[in-house]
Structure formats: structure tokens, C-alpha cells
N, C-alpha and C positions, 0 to 999 in steps of 0.2 A: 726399647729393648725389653724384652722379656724374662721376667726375674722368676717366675714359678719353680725353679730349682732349691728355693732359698725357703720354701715352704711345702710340707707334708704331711697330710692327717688321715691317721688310719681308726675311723672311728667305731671299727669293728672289732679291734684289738679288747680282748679281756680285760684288759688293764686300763682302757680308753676311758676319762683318763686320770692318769697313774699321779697327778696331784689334784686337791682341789680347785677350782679355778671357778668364776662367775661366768666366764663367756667360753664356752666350750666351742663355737665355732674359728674363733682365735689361734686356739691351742694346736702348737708345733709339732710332732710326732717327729722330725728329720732326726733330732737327738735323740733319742729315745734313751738310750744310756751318751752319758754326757762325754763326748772327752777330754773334757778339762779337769775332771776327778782327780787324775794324778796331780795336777800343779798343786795339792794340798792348800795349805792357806792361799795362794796365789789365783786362786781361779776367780777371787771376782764375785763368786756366789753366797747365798744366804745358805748356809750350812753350820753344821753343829759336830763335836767328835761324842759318840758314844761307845764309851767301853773303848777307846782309841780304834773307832770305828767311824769311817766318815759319812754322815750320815745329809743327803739332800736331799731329803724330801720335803723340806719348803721352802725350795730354789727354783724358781721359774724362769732362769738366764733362758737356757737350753729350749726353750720350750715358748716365749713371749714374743711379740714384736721386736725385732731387728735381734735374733736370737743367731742367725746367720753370720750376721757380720759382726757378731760379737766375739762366737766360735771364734772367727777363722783370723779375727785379729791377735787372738792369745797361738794361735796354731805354733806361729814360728818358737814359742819357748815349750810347748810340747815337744816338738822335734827335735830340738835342742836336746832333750831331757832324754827321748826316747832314743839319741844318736851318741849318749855318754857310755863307753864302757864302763865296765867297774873293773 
């Protein structure tokens, strides 16, 4: 079964790419903006707050090997989150 859904590189992107990384053929493009940003401390990732500002730019979740099924295993408490009135 064919898995190429679960990876994407746009190596032509300005930004390409938008962390450092040693093996640039690796490197995931599918996240580009992460959606696990909102679960705040919960996402799992190597992140810092600046200025109460959430800052990943030396989080390679979104973007490494098995970055797919990492996503989509936190997905259902995004949802959650995203399905709470206020």
C-alpha cells in the first residue's frame, strides 16, 4: 500500500527550508504551518514562548520521519479544542 500522502517537499518554496536541518532531502513540507500550534504546551514539540509568543522554530515534529502519524495522532484533541464553544 502506497503511503506518498504522508510526505511532501516543495523544494522551490523561498522558505525551503524554513528550519535547519542536515539532510534536506528528508525534510517534510506537508506541515508547513504545524497544526498542533494551538494544543500549547501539549503538542509534543521542542518549542519556547517568546514575549508569550509561541515560538517553533526548533521543532522538527511536523517536518521529520513519521511526522504524519504523529500529526494525526494528536488530531483528535485539536478537534476537541477546535469543537469547544466559549
Amino acid at each position: 500500500m502506497s503511503e506518498n500522502y504522508k510526505f511532501h517537499q516543495n523544494s522551490k518554496c523561498e522558505y525551503f527550508p524554513c528550519h535547519k536541518v542536515k539532510d534536506e532531502e528528508s525534510f517534510n513540507c506537508l506541515f508547513c504551518f504545524c497544526p498542533l500550534y494551538m494544543l500549547k504546551d501539549k503538542c509534543g514539540g521542542n518549542f519556547i514562548y517568546t514575549n508569550g509568543v509561541k515560538d517553533c522554530s526548533n521543532c522538527m515534529i511536523p517536518h521529520g520521519k513519521g511526522a504524519y502519524d504523529y500529526v494525526m495522532s494528536k488530531m483528535g484533541e485539536v478537534i476537541r479544542i477546535g469543537s469547544e464553544k466559549e
